[in-house]
C-alpha positions as CSV (number, residue, x, y, z in Angstrom):
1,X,0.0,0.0,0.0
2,X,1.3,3.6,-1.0
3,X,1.5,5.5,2.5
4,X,2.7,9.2,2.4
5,X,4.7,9.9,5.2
6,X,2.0,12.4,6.6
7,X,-0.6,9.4,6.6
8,X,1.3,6.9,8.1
9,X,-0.4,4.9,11.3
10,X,2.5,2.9,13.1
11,X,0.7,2.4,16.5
12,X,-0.3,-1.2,17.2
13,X,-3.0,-0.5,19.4
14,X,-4.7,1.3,16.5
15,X,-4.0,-0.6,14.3
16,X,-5.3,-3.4,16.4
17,X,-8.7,-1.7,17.0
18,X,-9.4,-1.2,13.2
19,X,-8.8,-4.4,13.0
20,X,-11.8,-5.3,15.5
21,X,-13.9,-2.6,13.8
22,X,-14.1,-4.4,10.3
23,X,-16.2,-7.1,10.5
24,X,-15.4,-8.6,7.0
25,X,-12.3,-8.4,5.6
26,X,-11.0,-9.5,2.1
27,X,-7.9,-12.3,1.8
28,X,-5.6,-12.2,-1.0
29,X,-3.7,-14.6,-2.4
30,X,-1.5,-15.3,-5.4
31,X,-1.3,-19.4,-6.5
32,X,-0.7,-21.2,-9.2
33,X,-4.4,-20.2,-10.9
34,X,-3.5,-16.2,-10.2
35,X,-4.9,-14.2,-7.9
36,X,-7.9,-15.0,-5.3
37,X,-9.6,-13.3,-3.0
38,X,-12.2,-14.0,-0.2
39,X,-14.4,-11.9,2.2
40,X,-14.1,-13.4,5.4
41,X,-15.1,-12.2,8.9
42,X,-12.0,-12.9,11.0
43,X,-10.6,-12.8,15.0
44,X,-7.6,-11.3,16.2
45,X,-6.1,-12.7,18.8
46,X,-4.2,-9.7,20.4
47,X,-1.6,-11.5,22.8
48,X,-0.3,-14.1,20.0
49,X,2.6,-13.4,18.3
50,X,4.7,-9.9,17.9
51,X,1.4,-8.0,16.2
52,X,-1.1,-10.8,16.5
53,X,-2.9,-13.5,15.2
54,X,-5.9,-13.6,12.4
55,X,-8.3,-16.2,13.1
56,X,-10.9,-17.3,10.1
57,X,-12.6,-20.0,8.0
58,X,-13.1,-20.8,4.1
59,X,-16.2,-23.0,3.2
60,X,-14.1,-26.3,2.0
61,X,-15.5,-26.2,-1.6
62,X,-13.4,-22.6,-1.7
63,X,-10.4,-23.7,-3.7
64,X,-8.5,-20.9,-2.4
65,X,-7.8,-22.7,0.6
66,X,-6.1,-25.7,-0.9
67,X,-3.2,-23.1,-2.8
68,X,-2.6,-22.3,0.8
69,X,-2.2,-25.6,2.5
70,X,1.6,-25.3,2.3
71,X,1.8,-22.1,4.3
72,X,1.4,-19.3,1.7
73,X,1.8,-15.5,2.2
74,X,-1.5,-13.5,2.1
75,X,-2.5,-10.5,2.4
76,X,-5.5,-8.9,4.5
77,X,-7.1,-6.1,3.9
78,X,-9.3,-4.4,6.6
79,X,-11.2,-1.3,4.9
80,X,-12.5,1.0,7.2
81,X,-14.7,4.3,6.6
82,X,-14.1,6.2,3.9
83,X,-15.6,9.6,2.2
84,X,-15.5,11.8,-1.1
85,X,-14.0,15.4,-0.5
86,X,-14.8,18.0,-2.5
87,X,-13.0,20.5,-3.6
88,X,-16.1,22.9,-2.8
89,X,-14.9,21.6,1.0
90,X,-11.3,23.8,0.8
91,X,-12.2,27.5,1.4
92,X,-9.0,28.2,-0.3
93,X,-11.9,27.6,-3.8
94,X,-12.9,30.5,-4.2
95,X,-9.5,32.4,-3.9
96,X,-6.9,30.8,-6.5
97,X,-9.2,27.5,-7.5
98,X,-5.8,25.2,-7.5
99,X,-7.9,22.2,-5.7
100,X,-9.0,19.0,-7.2
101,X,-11.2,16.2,-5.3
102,X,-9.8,13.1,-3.5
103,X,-10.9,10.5,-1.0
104,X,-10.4,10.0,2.4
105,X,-10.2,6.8,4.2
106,X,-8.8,4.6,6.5
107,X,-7.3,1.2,6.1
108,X,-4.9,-1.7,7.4
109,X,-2.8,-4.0,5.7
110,X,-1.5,-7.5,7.6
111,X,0.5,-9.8,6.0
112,X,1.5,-13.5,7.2
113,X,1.5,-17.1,6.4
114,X,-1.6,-19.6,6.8
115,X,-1.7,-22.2,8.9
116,X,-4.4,-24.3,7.6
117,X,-6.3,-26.8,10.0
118,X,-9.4,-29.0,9.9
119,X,-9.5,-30.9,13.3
120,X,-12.8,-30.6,14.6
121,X,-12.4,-29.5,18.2
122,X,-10.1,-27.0,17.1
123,X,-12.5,-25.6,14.6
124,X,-15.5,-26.4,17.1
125,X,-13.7,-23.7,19.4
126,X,-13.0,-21.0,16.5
127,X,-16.6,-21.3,15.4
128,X,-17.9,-20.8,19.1
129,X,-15.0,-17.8,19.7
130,X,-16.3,-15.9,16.0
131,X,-20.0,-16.3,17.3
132,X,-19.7,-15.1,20.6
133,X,-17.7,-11.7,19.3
134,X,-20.4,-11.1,16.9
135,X,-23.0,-11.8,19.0
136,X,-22.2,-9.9,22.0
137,X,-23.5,-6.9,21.4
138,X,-27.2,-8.2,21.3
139,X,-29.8,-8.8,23.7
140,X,-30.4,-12.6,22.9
141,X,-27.0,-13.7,21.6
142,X,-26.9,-17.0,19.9
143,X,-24.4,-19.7,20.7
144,X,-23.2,-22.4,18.7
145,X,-24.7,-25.0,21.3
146,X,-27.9,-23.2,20.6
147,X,-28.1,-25.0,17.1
148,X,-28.4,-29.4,17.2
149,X,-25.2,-31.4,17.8
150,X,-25.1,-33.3,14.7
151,X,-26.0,-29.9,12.4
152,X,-23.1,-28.4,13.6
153,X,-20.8,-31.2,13.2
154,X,-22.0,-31.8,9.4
155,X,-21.6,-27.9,9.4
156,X,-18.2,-28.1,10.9
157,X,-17.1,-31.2,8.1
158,X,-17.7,-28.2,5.1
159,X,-15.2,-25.7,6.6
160,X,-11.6,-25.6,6.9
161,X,-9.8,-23.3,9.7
162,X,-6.8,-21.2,9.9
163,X,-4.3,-19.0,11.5
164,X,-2.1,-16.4,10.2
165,X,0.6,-15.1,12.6
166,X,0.8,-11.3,11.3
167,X,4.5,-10.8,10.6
168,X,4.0,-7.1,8.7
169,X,1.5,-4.0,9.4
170,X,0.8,-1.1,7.4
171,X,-2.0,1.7,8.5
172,X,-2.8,4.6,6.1
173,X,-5.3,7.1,7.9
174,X,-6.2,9.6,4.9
175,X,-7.3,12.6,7.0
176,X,-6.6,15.6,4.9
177,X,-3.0,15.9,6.9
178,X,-1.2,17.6,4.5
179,X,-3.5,20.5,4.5
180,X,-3.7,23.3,6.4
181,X,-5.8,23.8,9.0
182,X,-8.6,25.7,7.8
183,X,-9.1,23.5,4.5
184,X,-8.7,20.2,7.2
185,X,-12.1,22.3,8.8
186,X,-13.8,22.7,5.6
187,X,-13.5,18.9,5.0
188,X,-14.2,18.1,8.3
189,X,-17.5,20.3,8.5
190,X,-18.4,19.4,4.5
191,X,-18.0,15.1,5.7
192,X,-20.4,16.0,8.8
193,X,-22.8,17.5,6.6
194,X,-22.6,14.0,4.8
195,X,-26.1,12.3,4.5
196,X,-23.5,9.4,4.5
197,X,-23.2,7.4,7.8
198,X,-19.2,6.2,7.1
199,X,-18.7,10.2,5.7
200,X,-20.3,11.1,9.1
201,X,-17.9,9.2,10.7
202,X,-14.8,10.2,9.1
203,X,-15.2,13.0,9.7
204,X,-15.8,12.5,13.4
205,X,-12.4,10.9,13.6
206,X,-11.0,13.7,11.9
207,X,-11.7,15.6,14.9
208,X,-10.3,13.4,17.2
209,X,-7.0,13.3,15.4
């Protein structure tokens, strides 16, 4: 990923919780039939490792899996919100006009090496970990023991697990840094005005920053 010095995010922690704030992430891989990609809701695993570990699943019939039974190198991709600015955003418009529009956004790159895995108490436990995080936010959360033994265990026989040990990092937070001050306003008030929800946000963390 291309990251200007001014948009550069080193700090783990952050990097960490945009992690846990994108709830489907896309896997990349390159193999011996090109380039493949899957949209996978994942689980980090915080204390593992230097940076981490990603925890996830493909549905067996996905053959991206199998190009990455030997331990290949993927990248994961964890977009986060993102908004148009305009240039009708930069007060400096209407004095000399040199403004053009781009995008903010915020993203993280990790990159590792899958360990791929298909025992059955091992994925049993990865299933029950991914539902409880998604479902803990809601007033009836389900649990996988909610659902008939032998459904899950036929459910558990069409997916294969894995882990990728995050070995590289890279966070780009596209917040209008390199402007001044008063256009960084204009953006910030012109993304609040959004009817957008992620433009709203953006521009919310722009404020923060």
């Amino acid at each position: 990923m291309y990251i200007p010095r001014a948009f550069a995010e080193t700090d783990l922690a952050r990097l960490h919780e945009q992690i846990e704030r994108t709830p489907l992430a896309i896997l990349v891989s390159q193999g011996a039939d090109g380039l493949q990609a899957s949209h996978l809701p994942l689980l980090l695993e915080r204390g593992e490792g230097e940076r981490g570990t990603l925890y996830g699943h493909f549905a067996r019939g996905n053959p991206q899996w199998r190009a990455l039974a030997d331990g290949g190198e993927v990248l994961l991709v964890f977009p986060g919100d993102e908004g148009y600015v305009s240039p009708g955003f930069y007060p400096g418009k209407g004095e000399h006009g040199r403004v053009v529009p781009t995008w903010n956004y915020v993203a993280v790159h990790a990159y590792g090496r899958v360990e791929v895995f298909d025992d059955r108490e091992r994925l049993l436990a990865l299933v029950s970990r991914l539902s409880q995080h998604h479902e803990q936010d809601r007033a009836l959360p389900w649990a996988v023991s909610d659902a008939p033994a032998d459904y899950i265990a036929g459910m558990l026989r069409a997916i294969v697990g894995f882990a990728i040990p995050i070995e590289r990092l890279e966070g780009k937070w596209k917040l209008s840094q390199n402007k001044d001050e008063r256009d960084r306003a204009g953006v910030r008030q012109g993304l609040a005005e959004s009817p957008r929800d992620s433009e709203r946000r953006l521009a919310r963390q722009m404020a923060e920053d």
